[in-house]
C-alpha positions in Angstrom: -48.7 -3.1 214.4 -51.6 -1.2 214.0 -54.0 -5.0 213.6 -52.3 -5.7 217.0 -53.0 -2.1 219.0 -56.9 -2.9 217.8 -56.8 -6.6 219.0 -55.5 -5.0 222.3 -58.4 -2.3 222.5 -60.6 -5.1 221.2 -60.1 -6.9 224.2 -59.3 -4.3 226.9 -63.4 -3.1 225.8 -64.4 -6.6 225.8 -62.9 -7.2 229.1 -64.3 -4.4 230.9 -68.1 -5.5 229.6 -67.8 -9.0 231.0 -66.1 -7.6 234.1 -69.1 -5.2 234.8 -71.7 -7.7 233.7 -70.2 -10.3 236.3 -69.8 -7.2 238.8 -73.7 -6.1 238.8 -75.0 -10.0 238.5 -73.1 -10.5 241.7 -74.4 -7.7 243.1 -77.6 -8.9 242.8 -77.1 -12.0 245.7 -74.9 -9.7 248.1 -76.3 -7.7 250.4 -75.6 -3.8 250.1 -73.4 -2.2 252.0 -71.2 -5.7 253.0 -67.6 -6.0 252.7 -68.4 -8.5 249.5 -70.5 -5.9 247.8 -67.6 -3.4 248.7 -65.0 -5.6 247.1 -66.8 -6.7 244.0 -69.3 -3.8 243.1 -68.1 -0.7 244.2 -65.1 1.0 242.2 -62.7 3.4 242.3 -63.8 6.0 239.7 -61.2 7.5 237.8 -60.9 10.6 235.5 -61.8 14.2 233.8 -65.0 15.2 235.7 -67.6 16.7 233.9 -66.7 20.5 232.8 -69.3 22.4 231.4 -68.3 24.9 228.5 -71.4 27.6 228.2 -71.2 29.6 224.6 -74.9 31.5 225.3 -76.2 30.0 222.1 -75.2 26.1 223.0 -74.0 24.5 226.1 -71.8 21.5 225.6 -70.7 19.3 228.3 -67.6 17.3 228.7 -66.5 14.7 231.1 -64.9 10.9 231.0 -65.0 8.9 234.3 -63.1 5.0 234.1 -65.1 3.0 237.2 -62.3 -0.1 237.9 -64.1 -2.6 239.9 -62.2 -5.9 240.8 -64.6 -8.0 238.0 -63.5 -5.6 235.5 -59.7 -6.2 236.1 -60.7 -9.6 236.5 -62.7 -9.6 232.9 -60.0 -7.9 231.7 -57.7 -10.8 232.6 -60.3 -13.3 231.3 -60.7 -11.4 227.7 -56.8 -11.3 227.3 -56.5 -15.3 228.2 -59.4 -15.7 225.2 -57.1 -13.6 222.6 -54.2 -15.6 223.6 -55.7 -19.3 222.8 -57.3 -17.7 219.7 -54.5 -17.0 218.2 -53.1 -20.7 218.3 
């Protein structure tokens, strides 16, 4: 069980890197602000914003935001295909 959860993270992370390398390469050819660079650039952030705990001798700062773009989900898809013929 436990082998299985970290091929699962393993390839959820992997997914997510190829998604957002494919999403800012794209970017690159589309012009800003088009439908297209709407569609497979921009995402829908997700998350705990950023909260700011002050102790007067050391300020410490938390936050985690997910950005889901359409090449992630896509990458996502891509990285879980790869895991599946691997294991055959």
């Amino acid at each position: 069980m436990r082998q299985g959860l970290g091929k699962l993270v393993l390839v959820l992370m992997l997914g997510v890197v190829i998604g957002a390398v494919f999403s800012q390469v794209i970017g690159l050819f589309l012009k800003e602000g088009s439908v297209a660079h709407q569609v497979f650039v921009k995402g829908y952030g997700f998350g705990m914003e950023t909260m700011t705990l002050d102790l007067a001798i050391v300020t410490i700062t938390f936050g985690l935001v997910f950005n889901a773009t359409l090449m992630s989900v896509v990458g996502v898809f891509v990285a879980s295909q790869m895991l599946r013929w691997y294991r055959y």
